[in-house]
ZATINU-351387 format. One record per residue (C-alpha): residue number from 1; residue in three letters; chain; x negated, y, z. Coordinates in Angstrom, 3 decimals. Each point is the difference from the previous one (the first is absolute). Example, Ala and Ser with C-alpha at 12.3 -4.5 7.8 and 13.67 -1.06 7.14 Angstrom:
BEGIN
PT num residu chaine       c1       c2       c3
PT   1    ALA      A  -12.300   -4.500    7.800
PT   2    SER      A   -1.370    3.440   -0.660
***
This chain:
BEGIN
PT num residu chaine       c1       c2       c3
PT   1    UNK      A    8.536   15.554   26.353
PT   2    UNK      A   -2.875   -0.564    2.206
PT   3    UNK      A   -2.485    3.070   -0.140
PT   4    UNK      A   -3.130   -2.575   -1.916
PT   5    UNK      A    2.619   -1.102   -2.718
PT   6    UNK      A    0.820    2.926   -0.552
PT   7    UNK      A   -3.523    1.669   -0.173
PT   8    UNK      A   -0.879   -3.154   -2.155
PT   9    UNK      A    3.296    1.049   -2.447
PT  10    UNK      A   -1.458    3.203    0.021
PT  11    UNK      A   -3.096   -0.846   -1.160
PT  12    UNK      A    1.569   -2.724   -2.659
PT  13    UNK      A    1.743    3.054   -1.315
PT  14    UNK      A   -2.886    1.831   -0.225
PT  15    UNK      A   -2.279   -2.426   -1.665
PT  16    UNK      A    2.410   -0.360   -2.534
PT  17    UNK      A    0.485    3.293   -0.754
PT  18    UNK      A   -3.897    0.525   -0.036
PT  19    UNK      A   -0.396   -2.423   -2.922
PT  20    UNK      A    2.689    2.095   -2.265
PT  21    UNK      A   -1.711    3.053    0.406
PT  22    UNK      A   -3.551    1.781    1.258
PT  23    UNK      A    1.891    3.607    0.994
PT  24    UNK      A    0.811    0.067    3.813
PT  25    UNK      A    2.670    1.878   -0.039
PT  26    UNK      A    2.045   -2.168   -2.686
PT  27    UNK      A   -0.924   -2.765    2.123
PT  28    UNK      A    0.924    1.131    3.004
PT  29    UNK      A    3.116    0.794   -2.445
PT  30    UNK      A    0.205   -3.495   -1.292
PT  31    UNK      A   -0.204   -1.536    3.454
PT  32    UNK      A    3.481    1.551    1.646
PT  33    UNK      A    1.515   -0.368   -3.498
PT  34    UNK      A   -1.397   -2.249   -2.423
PT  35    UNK      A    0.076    0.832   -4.074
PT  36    UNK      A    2.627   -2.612   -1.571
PT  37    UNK      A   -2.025   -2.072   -2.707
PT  38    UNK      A    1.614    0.234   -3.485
PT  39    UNK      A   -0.345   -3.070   -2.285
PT  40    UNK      A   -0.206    0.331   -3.501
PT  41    UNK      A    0.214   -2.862   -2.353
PT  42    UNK      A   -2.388    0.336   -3.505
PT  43    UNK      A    1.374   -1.508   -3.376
PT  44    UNK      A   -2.742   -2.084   -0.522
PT  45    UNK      A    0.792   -1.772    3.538
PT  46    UNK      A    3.801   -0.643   -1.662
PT  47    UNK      A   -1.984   -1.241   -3.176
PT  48    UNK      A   -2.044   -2.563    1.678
PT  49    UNK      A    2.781   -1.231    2.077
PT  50    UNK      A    2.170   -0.520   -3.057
PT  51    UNK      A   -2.649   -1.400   -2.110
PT  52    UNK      A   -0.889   -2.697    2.723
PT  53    UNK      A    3.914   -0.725    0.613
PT  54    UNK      A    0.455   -0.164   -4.186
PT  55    UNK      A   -2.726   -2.484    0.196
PT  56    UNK      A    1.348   -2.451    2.515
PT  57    UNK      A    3.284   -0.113   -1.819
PT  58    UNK      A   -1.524   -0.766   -3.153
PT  59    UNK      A   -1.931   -3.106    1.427
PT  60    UNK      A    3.061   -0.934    2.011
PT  61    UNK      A    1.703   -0.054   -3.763
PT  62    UNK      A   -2.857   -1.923   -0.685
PT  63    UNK      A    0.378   -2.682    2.364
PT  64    UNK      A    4.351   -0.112   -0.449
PT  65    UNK      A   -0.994   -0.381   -3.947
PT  66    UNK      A   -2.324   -3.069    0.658
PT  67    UNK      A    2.144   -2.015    2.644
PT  68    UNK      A    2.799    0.661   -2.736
PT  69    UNK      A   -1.674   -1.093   -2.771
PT  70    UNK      A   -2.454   -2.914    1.115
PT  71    UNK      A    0.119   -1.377   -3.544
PT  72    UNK      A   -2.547    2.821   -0.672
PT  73    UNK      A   -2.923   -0.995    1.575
PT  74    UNK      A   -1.306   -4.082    1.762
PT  75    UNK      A    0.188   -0.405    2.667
PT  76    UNK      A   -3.708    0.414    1.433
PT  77    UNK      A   -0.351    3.300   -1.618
PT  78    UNK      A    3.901    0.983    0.990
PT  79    UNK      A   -1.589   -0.117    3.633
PT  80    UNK      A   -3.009    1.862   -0.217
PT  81    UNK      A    1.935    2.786   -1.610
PT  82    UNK      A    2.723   -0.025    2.492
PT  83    UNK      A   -2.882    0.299    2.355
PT  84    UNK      A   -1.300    3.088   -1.205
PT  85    UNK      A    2.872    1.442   -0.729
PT  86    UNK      A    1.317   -0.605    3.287
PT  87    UNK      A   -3.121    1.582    1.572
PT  88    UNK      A   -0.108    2.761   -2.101
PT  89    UNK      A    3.014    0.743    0.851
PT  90    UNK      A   -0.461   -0.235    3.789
PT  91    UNK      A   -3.295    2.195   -0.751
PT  92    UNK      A    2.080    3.339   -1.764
PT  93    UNK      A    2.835   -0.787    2.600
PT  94    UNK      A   -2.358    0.543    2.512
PT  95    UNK      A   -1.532    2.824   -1.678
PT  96    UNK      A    3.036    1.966   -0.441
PT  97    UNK      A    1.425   -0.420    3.824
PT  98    UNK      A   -3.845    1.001    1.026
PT  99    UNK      A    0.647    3.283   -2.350
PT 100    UNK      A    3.109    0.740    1.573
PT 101    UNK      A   -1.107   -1.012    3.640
PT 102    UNK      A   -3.095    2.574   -0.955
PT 103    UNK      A    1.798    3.003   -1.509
PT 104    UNK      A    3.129    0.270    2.166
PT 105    UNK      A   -1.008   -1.637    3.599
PT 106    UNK      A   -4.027    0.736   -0.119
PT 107    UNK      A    0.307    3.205   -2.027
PT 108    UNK      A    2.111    1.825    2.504
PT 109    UNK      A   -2.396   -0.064    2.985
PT 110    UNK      A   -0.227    3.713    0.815
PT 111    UNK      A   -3.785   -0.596    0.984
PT 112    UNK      A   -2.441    0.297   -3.513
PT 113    UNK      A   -3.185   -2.108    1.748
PT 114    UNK      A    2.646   -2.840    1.228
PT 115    UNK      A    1.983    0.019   -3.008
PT 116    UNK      A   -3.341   -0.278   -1.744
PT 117    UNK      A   -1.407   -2.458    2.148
PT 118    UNK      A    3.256   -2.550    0.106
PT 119    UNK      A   -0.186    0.427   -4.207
PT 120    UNK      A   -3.323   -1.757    0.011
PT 121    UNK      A    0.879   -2.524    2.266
PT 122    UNK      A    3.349   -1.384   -1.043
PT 123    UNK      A   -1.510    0.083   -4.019
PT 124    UNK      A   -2.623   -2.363    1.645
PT 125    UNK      A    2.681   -2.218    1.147
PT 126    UNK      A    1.595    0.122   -3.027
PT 127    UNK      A   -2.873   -0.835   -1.948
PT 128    UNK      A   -0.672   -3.081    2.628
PT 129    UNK      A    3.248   -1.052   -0.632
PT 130    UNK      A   -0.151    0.024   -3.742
PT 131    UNK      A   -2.749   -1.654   -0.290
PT 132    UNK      A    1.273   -3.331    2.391
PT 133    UNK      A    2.475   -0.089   -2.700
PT 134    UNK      A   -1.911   -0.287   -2.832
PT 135    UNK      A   -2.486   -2.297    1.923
PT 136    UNK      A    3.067   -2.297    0.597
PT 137    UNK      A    1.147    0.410   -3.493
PT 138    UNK      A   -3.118   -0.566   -1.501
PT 139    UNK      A   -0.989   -3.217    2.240
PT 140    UNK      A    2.740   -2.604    0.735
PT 141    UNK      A   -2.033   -2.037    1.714
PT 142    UNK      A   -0.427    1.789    3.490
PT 143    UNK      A   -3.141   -2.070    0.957
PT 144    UNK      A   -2.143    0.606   -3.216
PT 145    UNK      A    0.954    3.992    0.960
PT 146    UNK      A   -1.028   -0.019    3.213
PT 147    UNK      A   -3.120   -1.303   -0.526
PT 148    UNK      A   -0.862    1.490   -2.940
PT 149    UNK      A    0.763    3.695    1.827
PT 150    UNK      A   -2.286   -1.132    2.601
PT 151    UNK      A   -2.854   -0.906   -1.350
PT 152    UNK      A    0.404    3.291   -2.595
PT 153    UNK      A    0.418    2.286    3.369
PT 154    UNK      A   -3.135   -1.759    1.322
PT 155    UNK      A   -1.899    1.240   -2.805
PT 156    UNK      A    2.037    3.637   -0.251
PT 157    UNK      A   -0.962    0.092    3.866
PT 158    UNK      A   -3.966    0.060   -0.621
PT 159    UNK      A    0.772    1.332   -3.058
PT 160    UNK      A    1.568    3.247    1.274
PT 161    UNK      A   -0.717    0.929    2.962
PT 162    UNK      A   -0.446    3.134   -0.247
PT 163    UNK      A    3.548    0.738   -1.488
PT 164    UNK      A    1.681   -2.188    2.804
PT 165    UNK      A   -1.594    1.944    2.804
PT 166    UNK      A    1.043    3.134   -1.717
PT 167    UNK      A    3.405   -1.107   -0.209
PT 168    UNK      A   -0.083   -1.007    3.856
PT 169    UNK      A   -1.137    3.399    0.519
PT 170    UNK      A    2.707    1.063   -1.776
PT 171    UNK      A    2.413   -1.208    2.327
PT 172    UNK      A   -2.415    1.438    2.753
PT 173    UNK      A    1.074    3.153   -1.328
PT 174    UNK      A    3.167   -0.142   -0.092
PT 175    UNK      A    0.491   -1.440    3.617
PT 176    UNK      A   -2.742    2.419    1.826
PT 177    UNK      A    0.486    3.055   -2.779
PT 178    UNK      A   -3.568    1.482    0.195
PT 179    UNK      A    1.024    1.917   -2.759
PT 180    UNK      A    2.953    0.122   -2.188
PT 181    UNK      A    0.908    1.333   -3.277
PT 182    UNK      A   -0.269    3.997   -0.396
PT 183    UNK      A   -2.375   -0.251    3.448
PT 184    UNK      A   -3.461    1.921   -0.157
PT 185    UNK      A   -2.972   -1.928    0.551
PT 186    UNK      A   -3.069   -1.080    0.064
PT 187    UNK      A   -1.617   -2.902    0.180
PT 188    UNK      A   -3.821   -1.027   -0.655
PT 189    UNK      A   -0.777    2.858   -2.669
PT 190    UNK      A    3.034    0.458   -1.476
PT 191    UNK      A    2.751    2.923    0.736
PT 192    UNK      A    3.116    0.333   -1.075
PT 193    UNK      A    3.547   -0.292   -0.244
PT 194    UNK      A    1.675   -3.368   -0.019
PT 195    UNK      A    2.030   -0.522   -3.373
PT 196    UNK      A    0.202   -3.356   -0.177
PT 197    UNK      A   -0.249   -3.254    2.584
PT 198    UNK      A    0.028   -3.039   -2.535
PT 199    UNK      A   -0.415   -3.992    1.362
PT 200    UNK      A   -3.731    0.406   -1.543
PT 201    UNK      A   -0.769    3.375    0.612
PT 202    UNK      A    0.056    3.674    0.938
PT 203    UNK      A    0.421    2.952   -1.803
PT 204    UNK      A   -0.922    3.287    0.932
PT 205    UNK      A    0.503    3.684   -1.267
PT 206    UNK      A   -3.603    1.557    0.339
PT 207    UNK      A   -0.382    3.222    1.846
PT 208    UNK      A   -3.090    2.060    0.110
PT 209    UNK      A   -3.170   -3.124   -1.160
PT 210    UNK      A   -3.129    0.834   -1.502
PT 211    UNK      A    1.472    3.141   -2.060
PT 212    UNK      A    1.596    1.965    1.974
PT 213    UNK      A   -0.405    0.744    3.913
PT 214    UNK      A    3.350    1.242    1.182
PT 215    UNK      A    2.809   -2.433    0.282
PT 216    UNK      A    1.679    1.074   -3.650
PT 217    UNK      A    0.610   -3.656   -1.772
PT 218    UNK      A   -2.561   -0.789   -2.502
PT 219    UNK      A    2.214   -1.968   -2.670
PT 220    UNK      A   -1.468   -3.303    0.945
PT 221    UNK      A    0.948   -2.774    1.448
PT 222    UNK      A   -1.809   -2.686    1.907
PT 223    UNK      A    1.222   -3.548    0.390
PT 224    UNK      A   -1.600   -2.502    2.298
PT 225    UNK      A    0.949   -3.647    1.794
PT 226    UNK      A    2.832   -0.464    2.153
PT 227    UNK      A   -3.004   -1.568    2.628
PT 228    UNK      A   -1.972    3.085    0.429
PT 229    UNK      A    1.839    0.585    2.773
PT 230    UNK      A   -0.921   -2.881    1.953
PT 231    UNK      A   -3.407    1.336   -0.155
PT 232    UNK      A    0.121    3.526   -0.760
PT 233    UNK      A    1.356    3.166    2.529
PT 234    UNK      A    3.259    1.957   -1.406
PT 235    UNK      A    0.460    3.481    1.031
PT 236    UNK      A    3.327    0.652   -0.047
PT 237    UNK      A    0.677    3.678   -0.230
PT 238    UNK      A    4.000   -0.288   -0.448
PT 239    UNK      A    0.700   -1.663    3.317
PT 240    UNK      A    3.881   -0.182   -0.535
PT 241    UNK      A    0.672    1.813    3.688
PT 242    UNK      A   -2.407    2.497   -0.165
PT 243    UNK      A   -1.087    0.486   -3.912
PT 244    UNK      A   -2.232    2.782    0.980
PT 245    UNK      A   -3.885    0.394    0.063
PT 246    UNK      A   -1.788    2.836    2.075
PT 247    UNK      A   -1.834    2.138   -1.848
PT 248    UNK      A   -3.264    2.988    0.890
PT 249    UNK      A   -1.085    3.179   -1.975
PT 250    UNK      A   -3.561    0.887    0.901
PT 251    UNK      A   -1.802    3.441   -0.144
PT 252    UNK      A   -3.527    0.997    0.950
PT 253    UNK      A   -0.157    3.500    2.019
PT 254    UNK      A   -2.478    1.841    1.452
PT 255    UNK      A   -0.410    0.522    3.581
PT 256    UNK      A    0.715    3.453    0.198
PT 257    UNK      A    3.400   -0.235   -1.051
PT 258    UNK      A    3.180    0.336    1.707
PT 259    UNK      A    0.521   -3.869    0.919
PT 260    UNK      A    3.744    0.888    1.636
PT 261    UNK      A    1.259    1.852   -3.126
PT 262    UNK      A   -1.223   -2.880   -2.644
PT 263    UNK      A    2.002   -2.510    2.673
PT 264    UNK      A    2.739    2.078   -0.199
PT 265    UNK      A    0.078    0.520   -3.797
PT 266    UNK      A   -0.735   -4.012   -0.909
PT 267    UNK      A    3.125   -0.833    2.391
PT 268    UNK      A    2.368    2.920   -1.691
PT 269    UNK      A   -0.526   -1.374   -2.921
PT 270    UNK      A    0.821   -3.337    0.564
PT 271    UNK      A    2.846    0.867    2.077
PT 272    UNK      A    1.468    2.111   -2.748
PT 273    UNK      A   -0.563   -2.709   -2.829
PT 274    UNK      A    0.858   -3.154    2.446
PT 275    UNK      A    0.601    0.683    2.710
PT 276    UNK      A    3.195   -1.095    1.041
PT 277    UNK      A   -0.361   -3.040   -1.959
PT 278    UNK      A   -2.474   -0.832    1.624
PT 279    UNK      A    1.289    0.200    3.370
PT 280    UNK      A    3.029   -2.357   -1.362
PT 281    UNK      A   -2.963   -2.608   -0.962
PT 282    UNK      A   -2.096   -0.213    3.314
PT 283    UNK      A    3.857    0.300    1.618
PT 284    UNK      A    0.758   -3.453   -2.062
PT 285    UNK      A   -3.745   -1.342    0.262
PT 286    UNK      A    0.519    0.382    4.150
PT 287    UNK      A    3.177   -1.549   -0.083
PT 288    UNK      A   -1.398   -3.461   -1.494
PT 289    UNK      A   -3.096    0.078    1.907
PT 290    UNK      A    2.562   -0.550    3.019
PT 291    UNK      A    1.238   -3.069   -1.052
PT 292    UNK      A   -3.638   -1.402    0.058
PT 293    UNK      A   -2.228   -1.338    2.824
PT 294    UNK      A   -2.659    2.584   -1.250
PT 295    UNK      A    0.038    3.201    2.796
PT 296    UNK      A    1.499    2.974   -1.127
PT 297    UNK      A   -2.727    1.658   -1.812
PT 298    UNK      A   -0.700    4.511    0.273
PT 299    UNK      A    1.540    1.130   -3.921
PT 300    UNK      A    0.244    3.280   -0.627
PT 301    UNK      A    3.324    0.801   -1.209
PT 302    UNK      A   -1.581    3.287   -1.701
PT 303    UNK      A   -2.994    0.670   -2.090
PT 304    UNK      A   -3.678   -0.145    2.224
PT 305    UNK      A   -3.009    1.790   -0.433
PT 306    UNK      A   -3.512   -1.404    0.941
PT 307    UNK      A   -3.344    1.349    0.422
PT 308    UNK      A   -3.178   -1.777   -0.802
PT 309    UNK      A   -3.906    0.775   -0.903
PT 310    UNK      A   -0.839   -0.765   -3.377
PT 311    UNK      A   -3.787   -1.400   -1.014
PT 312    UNK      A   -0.535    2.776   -2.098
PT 313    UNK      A    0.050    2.213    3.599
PT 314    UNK      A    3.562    1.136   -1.295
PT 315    UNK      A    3.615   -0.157    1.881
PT 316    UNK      A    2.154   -2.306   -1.582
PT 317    UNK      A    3.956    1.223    0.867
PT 318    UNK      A    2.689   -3.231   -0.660
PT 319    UNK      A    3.539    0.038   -0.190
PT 320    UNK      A    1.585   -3.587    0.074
PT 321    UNK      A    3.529   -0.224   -1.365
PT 322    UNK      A    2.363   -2.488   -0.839
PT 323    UNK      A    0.852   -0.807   -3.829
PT 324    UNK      A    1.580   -2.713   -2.004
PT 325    UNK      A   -3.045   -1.493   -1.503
PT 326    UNK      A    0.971    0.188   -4.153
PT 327    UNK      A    0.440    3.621    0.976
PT 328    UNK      A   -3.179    0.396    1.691
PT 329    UNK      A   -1.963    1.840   -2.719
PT 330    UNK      A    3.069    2.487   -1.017
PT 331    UNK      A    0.396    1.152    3.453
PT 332    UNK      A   -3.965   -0.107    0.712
PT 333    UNK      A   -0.651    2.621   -2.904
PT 334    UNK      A    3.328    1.988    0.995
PT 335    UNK      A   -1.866    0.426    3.699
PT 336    UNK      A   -3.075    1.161   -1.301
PT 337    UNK      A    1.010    2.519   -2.056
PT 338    UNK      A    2.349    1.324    2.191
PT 339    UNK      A   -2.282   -0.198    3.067
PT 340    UNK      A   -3.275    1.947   -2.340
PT 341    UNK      A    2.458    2.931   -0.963
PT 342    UNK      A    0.739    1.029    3.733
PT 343    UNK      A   -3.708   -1.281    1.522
PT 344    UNK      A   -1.829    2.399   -3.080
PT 345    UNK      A    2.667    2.763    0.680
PT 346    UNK      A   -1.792    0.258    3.235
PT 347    UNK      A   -3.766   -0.424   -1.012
PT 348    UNK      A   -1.065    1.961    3.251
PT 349    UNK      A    1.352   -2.783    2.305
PT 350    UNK      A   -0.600   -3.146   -2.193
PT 351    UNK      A   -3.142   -0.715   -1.241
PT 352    UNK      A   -0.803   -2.081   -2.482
PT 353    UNK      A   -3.660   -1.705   -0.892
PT 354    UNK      A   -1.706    1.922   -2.844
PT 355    UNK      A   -3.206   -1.940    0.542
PT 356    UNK      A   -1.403   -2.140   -3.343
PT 357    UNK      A    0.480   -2.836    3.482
PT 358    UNK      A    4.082   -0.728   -1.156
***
């Protein structure tokens, strides 16, 4: 294998394994040895399937019973039964293959955001389908149909516009995936996580909003249009390849104090909490910025600690660290408390503001 299929293999491999899990080393894990996907099949998915089939059988009774007996009914009315019957029947035929096709082919994709995804689609088609058969059951005469459709979708078109460009954006979403479901994000003023991605609409999962400032969920959720996102940024923060956000703790110091032991004790603490994750994350976030055009970029593979003056005529020490971003405010408080225990343990070398000026 030529040495850019096989980097491109790798990277395939990779990707896939990124969008099963956020941890790097089970991905790393997942990509020399991917998890086997185990299908389970629910009793209600059995109940459906039998329901749809015991329905078809009955109207094909149905339809045996009337060509049997055609004493029963004249003959006009003998054919618009048949025709009913007959496309009922084709309708719960179809409905029961579509179960089937959906619980044993589409339900068995490994992947939860394609499985998902494919769902939504193929129901469309079934839908789509269902309804050209009761369209051509319910009108005989083709012409009358057509026209009839047309001049109702040239009202439904000014009618609802709005809905048909969210359902276009809809399919925008699925084809360029700025976000999918269980993806962080936000997107105008709203932040969360996706739960739902209907034709219409999206649902999210609210985390932090007007309540609360860390990013704990709130217990909302917030719905808007398909079509904001022709119009609106999304900040994706659960990139499938790299589902990781950088992160800074900030603390004001005096002058006087020992600059190269705070340094020291911001980074040990890191190190010590994630350290070697986080050298597995910039290891994985190098490794797909080289199959881009964009130069290699200078990443830390370990925690960094800046200097900077504040406005308040304070120091302002930084430590930037890598974190998966739903985990951001756990590991953010962790930090800090770890970091004040070992900084006020020394309160000859680190000094802290104690000016009403904080």
């Amino acid at each position: 294998m030529e040495p850019r299929a096989k980097e491109q293999e790798n990277l395939s491999r990779l990707e896939r394994a990124a969008q099963q899990t956020a941890d790097p080393k089970t991905m790393e894990q997942k990509a020399k040895k991917p998890e086997k996907f185990r299908f389970s099949l629910r009793k209600e998915d059995v109940w459906w399937t039998v329901g749809f089939a015991a329905a078809a059988l009955l109207l094909f009774g149905i339809q045996v019973l009337i060509n049997w007996r055609l004493e029963w009914l004249d003959a006009p009315l003998r054919v618009r039964v048949l025709n009913y019957v007959r496309g009922g029947l084709l309708i719960f035929v179809m409905l029961t293959v579509a179960n089937v096709i959906e619980v044993f082919l589409i339900g068995r994709i490994p992947n939860r955001v394609s499985r998902f995804n494919l769902q939504r689609i193929f129901r469309l088609v079934v839908v789509v389908a269902i309804v050209f058969v009761a369209i051509s059951v319910l009108f005989v005469n083709w012409y009358t149909a057509v026209v009839s459709l047309g001049l109702i979708s040239l009202i439904l078109g000014f009618a609802l516009q709005m809905p048909i460009s969210s359902f276009i954006a809809w399919l925008y979403i699925l084809a360029r995936a700025p976000y999918r479901v269980g993806d962080r994000i936000r997107i105008g003023d709203a932040h969360g996580d996706v739960i739902d991605v209907s034709y219409l609409d999206t649902t999210l999962w609210e985390f932090g909003g007007e309540h609360l400032w860390t990013d704990h969920p709130s217990g909302r959720v917030i719905k808007f249009p398909n079509s904001t996102v022709f119009d609106t940024p999304v900040f994706n923060y659960s990139w499938p390849l790299f589902p990781y956000v950088w992160n800074e703790i900030k603390f004001q110091l005096a002058y006087e104090s020992d600059l190269e032991f705070v340094a020291k004790t911001m980074r040990e603490v890191v190190d010590e909490q994630i350290g070697d994750i986080m050298s597995q994350k910039v290891k994985v976030y190098k490794h797909i910025l080289s199959q881009t055009p964009v130069d290699e970029l200078e990443v830390k593979e370990h925690p960094v600690v800046h200097f900077r003056v504040s406005e308040n005529t304070w120091l302002e020490a930084i430590v930037r660290y890598l974190v998966p971003p739903k985990e951001a405010g756990r590991t953010k408080t962790r930090l800090i408390k770890e970091m004040l225990a070992r900084m006020n343990a020394k309160p000859d070398r680190v000094l802290f503001p104690k000016s009403n000026l904080r």
